[in-house]
C-alpha positions as CSV (number, residue, x, y, z in Angstrom):
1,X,0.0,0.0,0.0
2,X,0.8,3.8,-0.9
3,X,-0.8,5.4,1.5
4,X,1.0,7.5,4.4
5,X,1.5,5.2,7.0
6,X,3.5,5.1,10.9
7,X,6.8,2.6,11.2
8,X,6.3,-0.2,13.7
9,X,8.4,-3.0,15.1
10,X,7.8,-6.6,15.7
11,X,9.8,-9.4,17.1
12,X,9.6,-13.0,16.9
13,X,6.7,-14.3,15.4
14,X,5.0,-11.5,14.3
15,X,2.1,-11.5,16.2
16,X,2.7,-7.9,18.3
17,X,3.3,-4.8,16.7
18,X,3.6,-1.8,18.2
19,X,3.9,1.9,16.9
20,X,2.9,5.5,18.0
21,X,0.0,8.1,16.8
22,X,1.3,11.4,16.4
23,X,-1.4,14.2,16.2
24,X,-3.0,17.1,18.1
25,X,-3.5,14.4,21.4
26,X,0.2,14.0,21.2
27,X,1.6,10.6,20.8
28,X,-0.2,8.1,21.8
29,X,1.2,4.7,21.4
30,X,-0.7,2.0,20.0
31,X,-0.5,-1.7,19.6
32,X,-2.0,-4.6,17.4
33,X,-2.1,-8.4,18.2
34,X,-2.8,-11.5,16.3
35,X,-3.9,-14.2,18.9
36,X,-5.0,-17.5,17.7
37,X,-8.7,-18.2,18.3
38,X,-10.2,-21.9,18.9
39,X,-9.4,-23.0,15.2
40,X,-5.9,-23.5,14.7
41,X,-5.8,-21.7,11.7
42,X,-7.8,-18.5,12.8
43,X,-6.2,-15.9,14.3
44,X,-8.0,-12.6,15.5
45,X,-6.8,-9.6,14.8
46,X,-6.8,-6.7,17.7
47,X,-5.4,-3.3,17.7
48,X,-6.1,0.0,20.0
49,X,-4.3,2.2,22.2
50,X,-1.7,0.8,24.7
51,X,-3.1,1.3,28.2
52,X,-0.2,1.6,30.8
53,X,-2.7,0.8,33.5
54,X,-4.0,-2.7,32.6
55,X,-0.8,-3.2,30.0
56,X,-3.0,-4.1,27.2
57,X,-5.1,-3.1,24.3
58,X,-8.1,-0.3,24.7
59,X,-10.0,-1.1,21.6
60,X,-12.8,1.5,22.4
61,X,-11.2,4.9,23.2
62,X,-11.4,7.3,20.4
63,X,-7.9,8.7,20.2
64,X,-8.8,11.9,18.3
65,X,-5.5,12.4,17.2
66,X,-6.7,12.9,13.3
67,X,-4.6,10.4,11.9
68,X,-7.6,7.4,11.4
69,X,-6.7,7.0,7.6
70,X,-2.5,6.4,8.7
71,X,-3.3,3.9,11.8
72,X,-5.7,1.8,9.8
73,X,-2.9,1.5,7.1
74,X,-0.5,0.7,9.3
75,X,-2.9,-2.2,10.6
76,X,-3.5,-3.4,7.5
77,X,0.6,-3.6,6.6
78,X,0.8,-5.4,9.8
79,X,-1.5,-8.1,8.3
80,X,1.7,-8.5,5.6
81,X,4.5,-9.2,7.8
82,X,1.8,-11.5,10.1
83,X,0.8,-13.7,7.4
84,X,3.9,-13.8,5.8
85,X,5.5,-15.6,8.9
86,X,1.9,-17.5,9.0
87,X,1.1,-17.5,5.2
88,X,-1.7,-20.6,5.6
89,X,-3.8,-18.7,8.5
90,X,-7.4,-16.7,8.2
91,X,-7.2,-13.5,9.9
92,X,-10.4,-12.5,11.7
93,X,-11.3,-8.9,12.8
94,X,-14.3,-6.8,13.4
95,X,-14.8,-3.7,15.2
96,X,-15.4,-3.4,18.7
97,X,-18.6,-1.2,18.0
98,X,-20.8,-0.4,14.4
99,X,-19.8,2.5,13.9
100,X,-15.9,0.7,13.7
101,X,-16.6,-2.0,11.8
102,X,-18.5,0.3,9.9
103,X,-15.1,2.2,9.7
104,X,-13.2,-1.2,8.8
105,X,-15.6,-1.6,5.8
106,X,-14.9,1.8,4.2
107,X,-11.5,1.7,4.3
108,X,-11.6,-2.5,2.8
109,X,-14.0,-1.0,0.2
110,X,-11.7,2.3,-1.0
111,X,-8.4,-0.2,-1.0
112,X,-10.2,-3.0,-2.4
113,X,-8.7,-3.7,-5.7
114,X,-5.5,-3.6,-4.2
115,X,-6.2,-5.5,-0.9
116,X,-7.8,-8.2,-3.6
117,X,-4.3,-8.4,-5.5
118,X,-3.2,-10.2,-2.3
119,X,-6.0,-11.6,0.0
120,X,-9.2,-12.9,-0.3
121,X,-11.6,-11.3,1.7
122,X,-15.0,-12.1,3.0
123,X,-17.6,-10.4,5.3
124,X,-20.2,-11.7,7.4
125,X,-23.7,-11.2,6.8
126,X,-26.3,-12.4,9.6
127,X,-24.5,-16.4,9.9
128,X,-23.2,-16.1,6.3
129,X,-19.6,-15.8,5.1
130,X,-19.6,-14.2,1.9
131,X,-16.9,-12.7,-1.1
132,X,-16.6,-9.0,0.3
133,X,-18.2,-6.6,-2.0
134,X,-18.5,-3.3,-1.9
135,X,-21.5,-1.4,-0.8
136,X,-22.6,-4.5,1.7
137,X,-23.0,-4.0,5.6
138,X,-20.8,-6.6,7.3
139,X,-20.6,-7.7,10.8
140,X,-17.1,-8.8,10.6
141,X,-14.2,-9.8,7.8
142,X,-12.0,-12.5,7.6
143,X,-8.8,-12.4,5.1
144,X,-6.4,-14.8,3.7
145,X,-3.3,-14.1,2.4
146,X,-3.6,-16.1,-1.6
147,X,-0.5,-18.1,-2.9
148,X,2.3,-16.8,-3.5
């Protein structure tokens, strides 16, 4: 992806990445996790700000830091370096309100030719995994990186 985007570091396996929001809330560091759900080869996708107190994710604050469009591409260049250490893995992520997932939907839709060149994408509908498509309300998407 093209797009303006933050650096971020990983170690090991590639399944925390951490990088910091600059904007008019200062920065604010943020962090994104892969953790494998009950299917071995499902793997949920979290990110959010870094909260000091509990020294984990807080998927629900709004940071306000007018940066949305760079943090959500620098999720969604996470989702290379993850699957490229686990390139046989479906990556599932949904928002942790409507109006994120809602989010999450726009930006797949605007990037989705080139998303497409690379992973197959699907969104739920009601208990219905479907080909993503643009202009559809999804409860959820789930990715997979295609053969390389």
């Amino acid at each position: 992806m093209k797009l303006p985007r933050y650096e971020f570091v990983t170690e090991g396996e590639a399944e925390l990445f951490k990088f910091t929001s600059e904007g008019p809330k200062g920065n604010i560091r943020k962090l994104v996790v892969y953790s494998q759900m009950l299917q071995d080869d499902i793997y949920n996708l979290a990110f959010g700000d870094y909260d000091d107190e509990t020294n984990s994710i807080n998927d629900t604050i709004i940071t306000g830091n007018n940066d949305s469009q760079k943090v959500l591409t620098t999720v969604a260049l996470t989702l290379y370096v993850f699957t490229d250490k686990h390139p046989n893995v479906w990556v599932y992520a949904t928002g942790s309100n409507t109006a994120r997932t809602r989010l999450y939907r726009m930006g797949i839709t605007t990037n989705l030719e080139e998303i497409s060149e690379d992973f197959e994408v699907y969104g739920l509908n009601g208990d219905t995994w479907q080909i993503f498509e643009k202009a559809k309300e999804y409860e959820a998407f789930l990715v997979k990186r295609k053969s390389q």
